[in-house]
C-alpha positions in Angstrom: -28.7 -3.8 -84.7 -25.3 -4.7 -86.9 -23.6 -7.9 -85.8 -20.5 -8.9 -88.0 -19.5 -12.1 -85.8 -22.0 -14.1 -84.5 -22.6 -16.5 -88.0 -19.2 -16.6 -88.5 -18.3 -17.8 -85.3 -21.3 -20.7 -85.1 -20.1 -21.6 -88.5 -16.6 -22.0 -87.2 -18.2 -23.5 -84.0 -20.3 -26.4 -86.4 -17.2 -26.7 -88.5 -15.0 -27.1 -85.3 -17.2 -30.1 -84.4 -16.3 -32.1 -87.5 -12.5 -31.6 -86.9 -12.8 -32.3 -83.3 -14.9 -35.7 -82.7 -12.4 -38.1 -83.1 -13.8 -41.6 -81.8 -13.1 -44.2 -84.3 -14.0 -47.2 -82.9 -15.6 -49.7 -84.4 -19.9 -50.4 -83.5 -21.4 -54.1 -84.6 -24.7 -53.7 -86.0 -26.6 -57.9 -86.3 -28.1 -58.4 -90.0 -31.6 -58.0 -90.2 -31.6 -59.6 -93.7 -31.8 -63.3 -95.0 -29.1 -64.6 -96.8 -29.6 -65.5 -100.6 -28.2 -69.1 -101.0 -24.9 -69.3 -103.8 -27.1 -71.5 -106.1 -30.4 -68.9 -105.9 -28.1 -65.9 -106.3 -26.3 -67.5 -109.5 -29.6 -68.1 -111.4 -30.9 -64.8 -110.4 -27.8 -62.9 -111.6 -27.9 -65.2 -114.9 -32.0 -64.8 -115.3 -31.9 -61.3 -114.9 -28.9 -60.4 -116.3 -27.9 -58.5 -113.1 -24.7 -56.0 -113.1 -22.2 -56.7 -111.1 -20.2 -53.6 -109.0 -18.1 -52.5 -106.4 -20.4 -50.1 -105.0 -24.0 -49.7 -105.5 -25.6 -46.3 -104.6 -28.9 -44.7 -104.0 -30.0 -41.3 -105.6 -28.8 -39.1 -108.0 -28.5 -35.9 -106.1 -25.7 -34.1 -104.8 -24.3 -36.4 -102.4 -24.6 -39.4 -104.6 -22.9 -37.6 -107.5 -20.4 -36.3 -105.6 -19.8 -39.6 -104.1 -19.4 -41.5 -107.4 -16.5 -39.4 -108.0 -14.4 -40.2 -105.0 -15.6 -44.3 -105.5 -14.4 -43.9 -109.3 -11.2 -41.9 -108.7 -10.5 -44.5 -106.6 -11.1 -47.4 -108.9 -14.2 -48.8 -108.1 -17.1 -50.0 -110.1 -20.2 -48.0 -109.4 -24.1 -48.0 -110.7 -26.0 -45.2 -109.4 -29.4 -45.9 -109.3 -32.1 -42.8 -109.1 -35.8 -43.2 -108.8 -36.3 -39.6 -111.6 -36.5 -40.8 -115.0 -34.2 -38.3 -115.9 -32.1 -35.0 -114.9 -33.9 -32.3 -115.2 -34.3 -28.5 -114.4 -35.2 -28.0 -110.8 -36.0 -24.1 -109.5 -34.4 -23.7 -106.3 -31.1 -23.2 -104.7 -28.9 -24.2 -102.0 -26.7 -22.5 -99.4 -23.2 -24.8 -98.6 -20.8 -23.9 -95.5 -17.1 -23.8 -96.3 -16.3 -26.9 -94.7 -18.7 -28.6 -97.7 -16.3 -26.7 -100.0 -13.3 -28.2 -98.0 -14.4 -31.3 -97.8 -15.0 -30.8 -101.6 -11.3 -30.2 -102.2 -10.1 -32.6 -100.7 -11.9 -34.9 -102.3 -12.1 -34.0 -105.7 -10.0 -30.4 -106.5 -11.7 -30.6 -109.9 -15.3 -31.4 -108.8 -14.6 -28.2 -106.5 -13.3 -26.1 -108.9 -16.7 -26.7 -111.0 -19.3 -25.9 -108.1 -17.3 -22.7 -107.2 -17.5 -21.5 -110.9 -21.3 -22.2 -111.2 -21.7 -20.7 -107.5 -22.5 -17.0 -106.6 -20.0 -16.1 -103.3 -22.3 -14.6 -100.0 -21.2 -11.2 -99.4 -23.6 -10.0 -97.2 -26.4 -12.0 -94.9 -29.5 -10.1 -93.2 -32.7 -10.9 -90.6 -35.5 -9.2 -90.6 -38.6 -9.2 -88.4 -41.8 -8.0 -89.9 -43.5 -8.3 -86.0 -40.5 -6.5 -84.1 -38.2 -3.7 -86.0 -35.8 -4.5 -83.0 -35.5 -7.8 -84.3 -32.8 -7.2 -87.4 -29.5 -7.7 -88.2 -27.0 -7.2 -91.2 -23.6 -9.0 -91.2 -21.3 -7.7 -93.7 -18.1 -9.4 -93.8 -18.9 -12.8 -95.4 -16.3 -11.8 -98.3 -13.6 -12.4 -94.9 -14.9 -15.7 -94.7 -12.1 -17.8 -97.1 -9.4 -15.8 -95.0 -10.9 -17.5 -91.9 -12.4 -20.7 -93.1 -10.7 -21.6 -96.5 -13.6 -22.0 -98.5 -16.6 -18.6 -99.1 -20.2 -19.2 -98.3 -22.0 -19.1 -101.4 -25.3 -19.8 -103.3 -25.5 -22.3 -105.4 -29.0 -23.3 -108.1 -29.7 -27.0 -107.5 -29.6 -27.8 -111.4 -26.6 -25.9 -111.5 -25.0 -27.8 -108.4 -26.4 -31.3 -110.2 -24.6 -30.1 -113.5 -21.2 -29.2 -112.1 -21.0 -33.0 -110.4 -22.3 -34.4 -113.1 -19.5 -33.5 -115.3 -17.2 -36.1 -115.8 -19.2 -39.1 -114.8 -19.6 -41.9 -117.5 -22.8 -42.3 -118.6 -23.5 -46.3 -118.0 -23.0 -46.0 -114.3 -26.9 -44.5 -114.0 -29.7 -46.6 -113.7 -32.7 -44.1 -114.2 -36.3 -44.7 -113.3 -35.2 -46.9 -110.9 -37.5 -47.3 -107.3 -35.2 -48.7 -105.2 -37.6 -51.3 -102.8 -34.7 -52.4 -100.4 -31.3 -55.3 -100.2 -31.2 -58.8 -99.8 -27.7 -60.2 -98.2 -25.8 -62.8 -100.4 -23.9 -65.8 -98.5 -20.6 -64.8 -100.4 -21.1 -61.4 -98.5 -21.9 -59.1 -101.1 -25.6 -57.5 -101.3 -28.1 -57.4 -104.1 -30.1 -53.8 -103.8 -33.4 -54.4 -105.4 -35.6 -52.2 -107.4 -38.3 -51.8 -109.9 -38.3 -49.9 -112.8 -40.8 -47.1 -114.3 -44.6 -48.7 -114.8 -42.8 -52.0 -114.0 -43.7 -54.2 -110.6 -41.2 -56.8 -111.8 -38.1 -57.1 -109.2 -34.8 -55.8 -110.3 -31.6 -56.4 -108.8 -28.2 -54.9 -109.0 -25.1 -57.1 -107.0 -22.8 -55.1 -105.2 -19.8 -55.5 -102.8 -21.4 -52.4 -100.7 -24.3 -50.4 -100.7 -24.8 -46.9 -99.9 -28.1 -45.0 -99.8 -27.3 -41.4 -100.6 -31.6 -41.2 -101.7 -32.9 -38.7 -99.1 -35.6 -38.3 -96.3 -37.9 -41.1 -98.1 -35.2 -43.8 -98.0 -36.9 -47.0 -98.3 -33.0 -49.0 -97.2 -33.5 -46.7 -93.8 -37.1 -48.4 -93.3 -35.7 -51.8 -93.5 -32.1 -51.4 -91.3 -34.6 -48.8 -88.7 -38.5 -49.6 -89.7 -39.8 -47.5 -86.8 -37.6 -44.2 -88.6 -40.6 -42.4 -89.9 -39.7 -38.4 -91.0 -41.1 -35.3 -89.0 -43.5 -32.9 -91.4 -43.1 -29.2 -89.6 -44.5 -26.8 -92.5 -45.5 -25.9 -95.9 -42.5 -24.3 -98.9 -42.9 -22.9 -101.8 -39.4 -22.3 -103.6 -38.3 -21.2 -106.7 -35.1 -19.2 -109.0 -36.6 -16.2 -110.7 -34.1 -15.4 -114.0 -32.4 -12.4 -114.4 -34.7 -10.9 -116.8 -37.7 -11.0 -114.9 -35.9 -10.1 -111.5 -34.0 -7.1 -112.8 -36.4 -4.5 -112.9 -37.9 -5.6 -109.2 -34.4 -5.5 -107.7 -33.5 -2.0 -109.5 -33.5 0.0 -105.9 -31.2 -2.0 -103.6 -32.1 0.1 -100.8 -35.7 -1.2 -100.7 -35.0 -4.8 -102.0 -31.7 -6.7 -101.7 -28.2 -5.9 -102.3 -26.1 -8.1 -105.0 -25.0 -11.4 -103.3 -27.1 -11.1 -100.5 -28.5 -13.4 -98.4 -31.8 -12.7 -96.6 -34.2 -14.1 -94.1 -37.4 -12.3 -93.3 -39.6 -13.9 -90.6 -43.4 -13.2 -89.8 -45.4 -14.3 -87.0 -46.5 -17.8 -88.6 -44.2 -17.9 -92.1 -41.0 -16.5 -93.4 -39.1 -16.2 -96.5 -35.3 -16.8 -97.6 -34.0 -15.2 -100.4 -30.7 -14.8 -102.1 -29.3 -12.5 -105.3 -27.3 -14.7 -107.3 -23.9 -13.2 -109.1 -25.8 -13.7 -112.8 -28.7 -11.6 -111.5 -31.2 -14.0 -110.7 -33.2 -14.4 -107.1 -33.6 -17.7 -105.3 -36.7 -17.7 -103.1 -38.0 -19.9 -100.3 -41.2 -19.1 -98.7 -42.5 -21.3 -95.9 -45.7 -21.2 -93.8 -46.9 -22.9 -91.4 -50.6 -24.3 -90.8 -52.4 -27.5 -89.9 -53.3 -28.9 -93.4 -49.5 -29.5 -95.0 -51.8 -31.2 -98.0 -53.3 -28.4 -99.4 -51.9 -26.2 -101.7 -52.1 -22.7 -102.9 -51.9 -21.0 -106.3 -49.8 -18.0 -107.1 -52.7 -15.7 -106.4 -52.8 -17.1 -103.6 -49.5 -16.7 -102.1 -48.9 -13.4 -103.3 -52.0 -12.3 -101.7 -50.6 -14.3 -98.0 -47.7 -12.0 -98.5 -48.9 -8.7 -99.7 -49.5 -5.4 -96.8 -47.1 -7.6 -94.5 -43.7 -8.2 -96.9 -42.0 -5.5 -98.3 -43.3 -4.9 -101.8 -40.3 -6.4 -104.0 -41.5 -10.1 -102.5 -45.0 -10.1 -103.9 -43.2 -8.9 -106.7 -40.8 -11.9 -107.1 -43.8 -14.1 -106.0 -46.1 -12.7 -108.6 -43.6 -12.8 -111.5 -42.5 -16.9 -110.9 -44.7 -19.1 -113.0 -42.8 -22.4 -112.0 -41.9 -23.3 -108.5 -41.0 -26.2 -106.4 -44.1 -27.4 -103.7 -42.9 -29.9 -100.8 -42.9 -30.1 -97.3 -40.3 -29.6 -94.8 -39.4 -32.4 -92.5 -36.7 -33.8 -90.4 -35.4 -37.2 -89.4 -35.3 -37.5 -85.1 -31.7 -38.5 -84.3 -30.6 -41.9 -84.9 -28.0 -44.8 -83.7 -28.0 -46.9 -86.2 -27.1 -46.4 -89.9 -26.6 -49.4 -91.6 -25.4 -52.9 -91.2 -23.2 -55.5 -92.9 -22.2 -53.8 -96.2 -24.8 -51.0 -96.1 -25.1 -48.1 -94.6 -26.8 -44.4 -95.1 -25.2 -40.4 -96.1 -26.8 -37.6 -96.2 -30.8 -36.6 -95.8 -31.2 -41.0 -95.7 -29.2 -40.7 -92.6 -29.7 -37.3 -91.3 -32.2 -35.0 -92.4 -32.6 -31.9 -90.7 -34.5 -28.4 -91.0 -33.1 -26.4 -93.4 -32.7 -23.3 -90.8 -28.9 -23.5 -90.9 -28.1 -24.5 -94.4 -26.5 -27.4 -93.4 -28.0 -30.4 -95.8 -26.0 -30.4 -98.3 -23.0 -29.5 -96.6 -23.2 -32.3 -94.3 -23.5 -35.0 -97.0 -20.5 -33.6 -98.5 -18.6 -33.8 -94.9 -19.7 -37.3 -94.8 -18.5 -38.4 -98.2 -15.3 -36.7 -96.3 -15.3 -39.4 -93.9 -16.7 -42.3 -95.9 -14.0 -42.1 -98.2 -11.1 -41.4 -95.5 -12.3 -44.6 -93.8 -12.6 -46.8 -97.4 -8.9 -45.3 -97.9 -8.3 -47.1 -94.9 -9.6 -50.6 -94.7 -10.6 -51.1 -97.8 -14.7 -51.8 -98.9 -15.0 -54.0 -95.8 -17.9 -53.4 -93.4 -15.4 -52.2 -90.3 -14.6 -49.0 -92.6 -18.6 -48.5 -92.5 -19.2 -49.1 -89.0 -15.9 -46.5 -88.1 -17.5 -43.8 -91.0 -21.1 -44.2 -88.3 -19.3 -44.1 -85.3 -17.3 -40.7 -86.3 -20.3 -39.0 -88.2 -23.2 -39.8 -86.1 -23.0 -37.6 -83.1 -21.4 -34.8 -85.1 -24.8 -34.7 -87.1 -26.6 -35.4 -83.8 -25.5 -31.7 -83.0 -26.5 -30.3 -86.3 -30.0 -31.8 -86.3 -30.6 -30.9 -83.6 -29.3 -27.1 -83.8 -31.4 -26.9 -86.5 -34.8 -27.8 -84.8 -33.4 -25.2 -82.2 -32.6 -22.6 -84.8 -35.9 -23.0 -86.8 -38.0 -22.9 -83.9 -36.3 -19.6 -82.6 -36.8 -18.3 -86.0 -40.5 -19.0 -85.6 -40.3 -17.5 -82.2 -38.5 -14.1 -83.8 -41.1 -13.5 -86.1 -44.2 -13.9 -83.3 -42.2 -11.4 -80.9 -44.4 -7.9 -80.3 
């Protein structure tokens, strides 16, 4: 079966949806937190040294990078504080929707420019069954997509995505090896966000105007504004980028492996793998699986020999040749109402975490920052601009949560179809 239309046309459809929701009123959230007193919060600050921003945010990823831009472009102070001692090299890869590229550009043209140049444009996308030859498709006219949408689809390796928004941020703003525990509110209105450092217990604090928690699934502010939000494990990944050199020679015949920028799915009757031929010649895989014991782990043997007799032959290939992957668990966040309150509030995978059967985690951080920023243009670092950015974003990634629940669990159902 060859479809040319149908992931256009849900992309357009999910990309509609952020154009289209256009309820800005404001929602009042109570604070949950005790006020530090003026006289505690001055000795604390002086004790302890404390820095002193505009904007205090959580995580060093792709969202909070990204974000640090638009908050410093726009003159504010910002200290970035990320629980990894350091960056480093991470092997996997991510797939980003033009409107993330849009939203992108219109943030930052620059910032764009560097993730396009880094990224590897999706030509061609295909789904394969391994339980029901009836079940496959091939759509071929990604390269139309800029035409329609006025950004590609592309590939892009996570280190590669952390380099390109790293570029250009000053090096003093990061606080590494930094566990953020959670915020205190101050009676002048500002917020301390507190956090301990590497092999230290010892509370840290950093005094901001506003908060945002751009940290991920295990957000630690989300378990103090919502402490009944707990994420939703669904199944076991292994992922990884396999270099050029090594992934040459198993990708010679394209005819029984992948085409250059391709991106595949290929979906069994309890796992499924995602893969993706990058412009430089390297291959991103993803393989997931799903079983009752998430906490056990297999070893490269192992996973080649899950996949051998059932995958074609290139992807025990790939999975035999990687020596370093990435191990984690794929979860979700259910659906919530509430964000944040007085000056801090949630982005991204803190706020809205969702299967990554569309593509869409990284894409809708970068439509948030969108929004964030519009509404900061607006009012001003004020905690109405924060309530409107909530009001506007939350059912939007309602939908896309929830389509991707839907979507992965069709995908399962694909691959189990006789």
């Amino acid at each position: 079966m060859k479809t040319k239309y149908f992931i256009p046309s849900l992309s357009f459809f999910i990309g509609s949806l952020f154009l289209q929701l256009s309820d800005h009123s404001t929602v009042a959230f109570s604070s949950l937190a005790t006020p530090v007193s003026s006289e505690a919060q001055s000795e604390r600050r002086d004790a302890n040294k404390t820095p002193i921003v505009d904007v205090a945010v959580v995580g060093a990823g792709p969202s909070g990078l990204a974000l640090a831009h638009c908050l410093i472009d726009r003159g504010y102070t910002v200290k970035i504080l990320e629980r990894r001692s350091t960056f480093r090299p991470v092997g996997s890869a991510v797939f980003l929707h033009p409107f993330a590229l849009n939203s992108l550009k219109k943030l930052s043209p620059g910032v764009a420019a560097n993730v396009m140049e880094a990224a590897t444009q999706v030509g061609t996308v295909t789904v394969k069954s391994l339980t029901n030859t009836k079940n496959q498709a091939v759509f071929d006219e990604f390269d139309k997509a800029p035409g329609v949408f006025g950004s590609p689809f592309v590939t892009i390796k996570f280190w590669d995505l952390l380099q390109s928004l790293r570029s250009g941020l000053p090096d003093d703003i990061f606080c590494f090896g930094s566990d953020v525990q959670g915020y205190q509110e101050c009676v002048d209105g500002r917020v301390d966000l507190l956090y301990h450092t590497e092999g230290s217990d010892e509370k840290k604090s950093v005094n901001a105007k506003m908060i945002i928690d751009a940290g991920g699934i295990r957000s630690k502010i989300r378990k103090q504004i919502s402490p009944d939000s707990q994420s939703v494990p669904f199944c076991k990944a292994y992922m990884a980028v396999l270099p050029a050199d090594k992934a040459k020679s198993i990708m010679s015949d394209p005819k029984n492996s992948m085409t250059s920028r391709e991106l595949g799915f290929i979906v069994g009757e309890f796992d499924g793998m995602t893969l993706a031929t990058l412009e430089n010649g390297d291959v991103w895989w993803t393989y997931t699986y799903f079983e009752d014991d998430l906490g056990s782990s297999k070893t490269q043997e192992e996973l080649v020999k899950q996949v051998q007799g059932r995958y074609p032959p290139f992807v025990a290939e790939l999975l035999g040749s990687t020596e370093d992957r990435v191990e984690t668990i794929i979860a979700d966040l259910p659906v919530s109402w509430k964000w944040g309150e007085g000056m801090v509030t949630l982005l991204g995978d803190s706020a809205h975490a969702q299967l990554p059967a569309l593509g869409l985690g990284c894409s809708a951080a970068f439509a948030d920052i969108e929004e964030l920023c519009k509404q900061i243009d607006s009012d001003g670092l004020c905690e109405s601009a924060l309530r409107r950015y909530e009001r506007w974003r939350m059912p939007q990634t309602a939908v896309l949560q929830t389509a991707s629940r839907f979507t992965f669990g069709s995908m399962r159902n694909l691959g189990s179809q006789k």
